[in-house]
Each structure stands twice: as C-alpha cells, then as structure tokens.
ROVO-692649 format. One record per residue: residue number from 1; residue in one letter; chain; x, y, z of N, C-alpha, C in turn. Coordinates in steps of 0.05 Angstrom, whole numbers, plus 32768, in hexadecimal, padded with zeros to 4 digits. Example, Ala and Ser with C-alpha at 12.3 -4.5 7.8 and 13.67 -1.06 7.14 Angstrom:
GUGU,seq,type,mol,nxx,nyy,nzz,caxx,cayy,cazz,cxx,cyy,czz
GUGU,1,a,A,8108,7F8E,809C,80F6,7FA6,809C,8108,7FBE,809C
GUGU,2,s,A,8101,7FD3,808E,8111,7FEB,808F,8102,8001,809D
***
This chain:
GUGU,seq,type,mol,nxx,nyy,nzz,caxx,cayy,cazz,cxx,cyy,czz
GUGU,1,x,A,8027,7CB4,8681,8028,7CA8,8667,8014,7CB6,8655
GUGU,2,x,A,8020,7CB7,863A,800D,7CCA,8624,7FF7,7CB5,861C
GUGU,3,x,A,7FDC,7CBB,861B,7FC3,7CA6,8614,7FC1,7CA8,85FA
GUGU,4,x,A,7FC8,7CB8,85ED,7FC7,7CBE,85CD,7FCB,7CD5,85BC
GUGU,5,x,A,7FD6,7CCD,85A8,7FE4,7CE3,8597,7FCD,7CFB,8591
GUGU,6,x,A,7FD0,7D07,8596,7FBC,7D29,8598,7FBD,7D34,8579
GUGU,7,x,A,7FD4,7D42,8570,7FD8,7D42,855C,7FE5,7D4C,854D
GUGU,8,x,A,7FF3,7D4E,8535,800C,7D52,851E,8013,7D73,8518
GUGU,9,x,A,8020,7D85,8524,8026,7D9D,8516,8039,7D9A,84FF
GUGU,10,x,A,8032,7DA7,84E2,803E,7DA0,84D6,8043,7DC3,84CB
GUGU,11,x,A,8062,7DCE,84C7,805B,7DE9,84BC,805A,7DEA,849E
GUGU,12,x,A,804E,7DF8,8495,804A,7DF7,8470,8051,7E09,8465
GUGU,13,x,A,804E,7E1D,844B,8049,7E29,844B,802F,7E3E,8441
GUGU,14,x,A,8021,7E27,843F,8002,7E2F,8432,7FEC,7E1D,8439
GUGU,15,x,A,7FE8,7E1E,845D,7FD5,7E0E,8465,7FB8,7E04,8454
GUGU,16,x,A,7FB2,7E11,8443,7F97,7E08,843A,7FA3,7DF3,841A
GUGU,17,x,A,7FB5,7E00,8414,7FBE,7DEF,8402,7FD4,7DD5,8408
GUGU,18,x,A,7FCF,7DCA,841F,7FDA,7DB6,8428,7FCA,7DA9,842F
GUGU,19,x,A,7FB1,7DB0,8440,7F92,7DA6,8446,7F85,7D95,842D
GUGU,20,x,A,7F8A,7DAB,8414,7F78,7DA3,8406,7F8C,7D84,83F4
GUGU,21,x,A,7F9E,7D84,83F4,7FAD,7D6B,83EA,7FA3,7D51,83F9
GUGU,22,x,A,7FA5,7D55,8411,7F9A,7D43,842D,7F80,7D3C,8428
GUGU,23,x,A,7F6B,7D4F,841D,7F52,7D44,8419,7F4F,7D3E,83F5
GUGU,24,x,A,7F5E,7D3E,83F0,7F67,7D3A,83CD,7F69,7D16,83D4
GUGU,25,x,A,7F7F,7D11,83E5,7F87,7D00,83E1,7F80,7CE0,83FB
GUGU,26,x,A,7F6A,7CF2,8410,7F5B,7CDE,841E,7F41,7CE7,841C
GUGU,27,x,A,7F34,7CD7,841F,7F19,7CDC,8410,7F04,7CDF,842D
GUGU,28,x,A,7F15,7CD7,8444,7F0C,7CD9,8460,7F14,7CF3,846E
GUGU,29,x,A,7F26,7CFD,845E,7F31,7D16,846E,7F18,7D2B,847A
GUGU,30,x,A,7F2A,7D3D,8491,7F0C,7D4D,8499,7F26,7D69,84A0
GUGU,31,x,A,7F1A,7D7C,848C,7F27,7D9B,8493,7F18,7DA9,849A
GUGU,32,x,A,7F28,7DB8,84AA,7F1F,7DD6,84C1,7F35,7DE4,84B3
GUGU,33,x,A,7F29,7DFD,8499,7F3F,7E11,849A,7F43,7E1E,84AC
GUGU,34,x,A,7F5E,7E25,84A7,7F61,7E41,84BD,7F51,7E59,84B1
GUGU,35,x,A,7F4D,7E67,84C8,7F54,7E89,84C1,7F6A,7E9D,84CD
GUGU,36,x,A,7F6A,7EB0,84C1,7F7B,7EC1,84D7,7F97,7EAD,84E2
GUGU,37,x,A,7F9D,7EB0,84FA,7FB2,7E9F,8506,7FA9,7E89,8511
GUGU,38,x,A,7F95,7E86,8508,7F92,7E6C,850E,7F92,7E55,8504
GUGU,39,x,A,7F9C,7E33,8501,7FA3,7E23,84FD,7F93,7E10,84E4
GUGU,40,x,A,7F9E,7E0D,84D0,7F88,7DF9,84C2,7F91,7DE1,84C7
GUGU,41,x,A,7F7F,7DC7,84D5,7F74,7DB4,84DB,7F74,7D9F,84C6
GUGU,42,x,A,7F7B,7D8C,84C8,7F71,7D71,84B7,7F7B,7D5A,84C4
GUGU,43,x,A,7F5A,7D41,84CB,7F5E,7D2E,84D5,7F5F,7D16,84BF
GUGU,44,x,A,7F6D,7D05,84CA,7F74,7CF3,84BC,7F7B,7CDD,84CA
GUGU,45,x,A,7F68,7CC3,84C9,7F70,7CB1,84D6,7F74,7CAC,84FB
GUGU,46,x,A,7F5E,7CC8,8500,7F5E,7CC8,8519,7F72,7CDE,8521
GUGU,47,x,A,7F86,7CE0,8514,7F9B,7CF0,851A,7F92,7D11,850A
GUGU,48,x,A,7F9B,7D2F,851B,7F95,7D4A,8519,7FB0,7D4C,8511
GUGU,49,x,A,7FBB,7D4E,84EE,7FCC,7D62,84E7,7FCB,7D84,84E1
GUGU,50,x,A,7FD8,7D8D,84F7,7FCD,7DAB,84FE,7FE3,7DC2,84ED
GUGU,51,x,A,7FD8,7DC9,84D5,7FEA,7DCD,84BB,7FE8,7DEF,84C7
GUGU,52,x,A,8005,7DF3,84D1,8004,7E15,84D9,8019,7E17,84C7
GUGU,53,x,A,8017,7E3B,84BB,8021,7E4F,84A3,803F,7E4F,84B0
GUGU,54,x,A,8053,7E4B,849C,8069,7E5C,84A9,8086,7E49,8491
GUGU,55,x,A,8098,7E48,8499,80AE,7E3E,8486,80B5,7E27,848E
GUGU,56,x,A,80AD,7E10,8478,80AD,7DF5,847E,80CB,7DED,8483
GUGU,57,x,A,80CF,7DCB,847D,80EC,7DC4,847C,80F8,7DCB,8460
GUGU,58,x,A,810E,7DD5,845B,8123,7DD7,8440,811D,7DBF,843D
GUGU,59,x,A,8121,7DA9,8445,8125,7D87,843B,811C,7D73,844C
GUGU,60,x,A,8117,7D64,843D,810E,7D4A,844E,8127,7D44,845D
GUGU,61,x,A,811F,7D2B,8472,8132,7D2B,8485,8132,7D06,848C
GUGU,62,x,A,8119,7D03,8483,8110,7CE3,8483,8102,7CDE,84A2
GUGU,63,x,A,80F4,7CF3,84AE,80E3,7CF6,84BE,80CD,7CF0,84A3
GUGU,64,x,A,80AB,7CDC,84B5,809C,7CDE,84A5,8083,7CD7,84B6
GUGU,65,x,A,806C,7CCB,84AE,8055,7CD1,84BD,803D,7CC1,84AF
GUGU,66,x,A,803F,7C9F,84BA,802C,7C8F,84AC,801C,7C86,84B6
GUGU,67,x,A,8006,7C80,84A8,7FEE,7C78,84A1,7FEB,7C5E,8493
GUGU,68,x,A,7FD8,7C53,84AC,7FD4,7C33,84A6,7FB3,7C32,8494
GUGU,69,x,A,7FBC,7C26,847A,7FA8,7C2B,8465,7F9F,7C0C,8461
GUGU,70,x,A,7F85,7C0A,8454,7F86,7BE3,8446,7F84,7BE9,842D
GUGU,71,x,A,7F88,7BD3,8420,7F95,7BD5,83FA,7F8D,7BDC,83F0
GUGU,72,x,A,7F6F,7BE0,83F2,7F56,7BF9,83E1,7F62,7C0E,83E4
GUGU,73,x,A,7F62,7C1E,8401,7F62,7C39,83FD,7F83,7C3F,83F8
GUGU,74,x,A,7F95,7C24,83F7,7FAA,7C31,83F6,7FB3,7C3A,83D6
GUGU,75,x,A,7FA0,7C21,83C6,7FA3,7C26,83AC,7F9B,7C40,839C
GUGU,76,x,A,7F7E,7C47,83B0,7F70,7C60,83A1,7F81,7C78,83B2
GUGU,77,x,A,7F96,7C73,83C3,7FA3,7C89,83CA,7FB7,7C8D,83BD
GUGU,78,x,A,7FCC,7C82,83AF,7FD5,7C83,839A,7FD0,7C8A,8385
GUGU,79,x,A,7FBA,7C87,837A,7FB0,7C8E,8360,7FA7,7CA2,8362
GUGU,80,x,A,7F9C,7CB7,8375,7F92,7CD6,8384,7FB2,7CDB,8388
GUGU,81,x,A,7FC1,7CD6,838D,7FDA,7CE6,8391,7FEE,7CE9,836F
GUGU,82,x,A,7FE7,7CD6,8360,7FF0,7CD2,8345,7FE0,7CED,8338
GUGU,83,x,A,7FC8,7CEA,833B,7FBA,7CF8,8330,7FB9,7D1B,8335
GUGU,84,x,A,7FBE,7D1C,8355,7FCE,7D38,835C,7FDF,7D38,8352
GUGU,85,x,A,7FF0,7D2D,8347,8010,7D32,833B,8024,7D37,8350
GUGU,86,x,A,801F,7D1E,8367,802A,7D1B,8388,803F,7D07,8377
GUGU,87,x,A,8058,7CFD,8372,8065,7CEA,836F,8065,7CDC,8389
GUGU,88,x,A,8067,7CBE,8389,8066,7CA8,8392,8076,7C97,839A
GUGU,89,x,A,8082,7C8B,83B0,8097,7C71,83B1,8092,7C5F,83B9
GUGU,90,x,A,808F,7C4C,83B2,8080,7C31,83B8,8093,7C25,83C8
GUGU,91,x,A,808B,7C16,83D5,80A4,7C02,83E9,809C,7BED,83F8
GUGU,92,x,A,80AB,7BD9,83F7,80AF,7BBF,840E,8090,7BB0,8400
GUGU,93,x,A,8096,7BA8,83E4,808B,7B9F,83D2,806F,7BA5,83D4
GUGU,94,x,A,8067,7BBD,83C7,8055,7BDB,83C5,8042,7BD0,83DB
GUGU,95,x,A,804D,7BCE,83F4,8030,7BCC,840C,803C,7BE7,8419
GUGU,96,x,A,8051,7BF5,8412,805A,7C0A,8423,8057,7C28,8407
GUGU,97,x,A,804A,7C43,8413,804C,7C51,83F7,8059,7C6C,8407
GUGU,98,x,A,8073,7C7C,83F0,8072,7C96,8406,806F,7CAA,83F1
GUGU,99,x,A,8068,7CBE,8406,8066,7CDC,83F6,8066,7CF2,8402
GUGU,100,x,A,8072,7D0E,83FC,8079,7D23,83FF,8064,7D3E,83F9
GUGU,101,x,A,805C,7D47,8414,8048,7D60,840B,8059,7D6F,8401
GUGU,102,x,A,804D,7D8A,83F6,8058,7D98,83EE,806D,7DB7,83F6
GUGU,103,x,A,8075,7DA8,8410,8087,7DB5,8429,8099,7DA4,8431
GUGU,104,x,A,809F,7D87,841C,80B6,7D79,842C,80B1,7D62,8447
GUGU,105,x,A,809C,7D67,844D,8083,7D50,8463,8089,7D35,8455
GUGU,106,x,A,8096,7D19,845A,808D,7D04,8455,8075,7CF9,8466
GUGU,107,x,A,8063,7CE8,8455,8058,7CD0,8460,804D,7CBA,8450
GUGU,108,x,A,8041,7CAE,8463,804D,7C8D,8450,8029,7C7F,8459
GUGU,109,x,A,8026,7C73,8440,8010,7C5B,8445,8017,7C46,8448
GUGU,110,x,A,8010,7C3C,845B,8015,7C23,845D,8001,7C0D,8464
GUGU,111,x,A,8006,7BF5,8456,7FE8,7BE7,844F,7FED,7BCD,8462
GUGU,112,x,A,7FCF,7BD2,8478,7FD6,7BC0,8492,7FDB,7BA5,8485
GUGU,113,x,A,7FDB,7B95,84A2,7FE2,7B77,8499,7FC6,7B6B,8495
GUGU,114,x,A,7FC3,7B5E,8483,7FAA,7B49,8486,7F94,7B60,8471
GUGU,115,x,A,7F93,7B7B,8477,7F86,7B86,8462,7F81,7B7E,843E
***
C-alpha cells in the first residue's frame, strides 16, 4: 500500500514561469528552479509539483488537482489570481474556486469544513 502522495509531474511549457504564478498566488509556496535538465520544483501544501519543460495538454480534460484552503487564504487566493489576470470559477456556493495555469493544468481551492 502507497503511504503517501510523493509528488505531481506536471509538463509546461516554461517551468520557471509556472513556478513563479504558484508563488504569485500562495504565499507558502517553496521553489527549486531547475537548471539544465533538470526539474523545477514547487511545494505546496505538502505536496512536490515537479514542473518539467516539454508540450503541455492542447486542452483541458477536467482532470484537476485540489487544495484544501480556509476562507482567509481562500479569499486572498482569489484576489492574487484576479490580480495575475488568472480568471476564476467559483462553485458549490463560492466554498469551491477553479483555475487554469497557463498550460491547460486545472486546480481548485477548496475551503475545508468548519474553516
């Protein structure tokens, strides 16, 4: 049995400029650029999304990749993604938020219970 999620390859096509949205838009984020062939890094929530160079998806697919937030940081994560000029979809009466990097990647905040 798997003890825990290790972590997220995601392909991009401009690892450092996908990092830097991630730390744009969590204020906890922690990046390891790459160099060379090697992999740029960003943790988040415990979780290692490992942003390697190459040709993302044509289109979403409604695969996505969420994050359990409480109503503070979900609000100031919204307003950091507004403010990137990230468009936004609010949902399941705005405790649920989604958004699209800039390779077609969904993921979604979602604001725990009781938070």
């Amino acid at each position: 049995m798997p003890k825990s999620l290790d972590h997220i390859a995601l392909v991009v096509r401009d690892p450092a400029r996908s990092a830097q949205l991630f730390a744009q838009v969590f204020e906890d984020a922690r990046v390891q650029l790459g160099t060379g062939e090697h992999d740029t890094l960003v943790w988040l929530g415990g979780v290692c999304l490992v942003l390697v160079c190459g040709t993302p998806p044509e289109t979403r697919n409604g695969d996505h990749i969420a994050f359990t937030v409480d109503k503070t940081e979900f609000a100031a994560c919204a307003e950091r993604l507004r403010a990137a000029g990230i468009a936004c979809l609010m949902a399941r009466g705005d405790s649920a938020l989604y958004f699209d990097d800039y390779d077609n990647h969904v993921f979604e905040l979602d604001v725990a219970e009781g938070a």
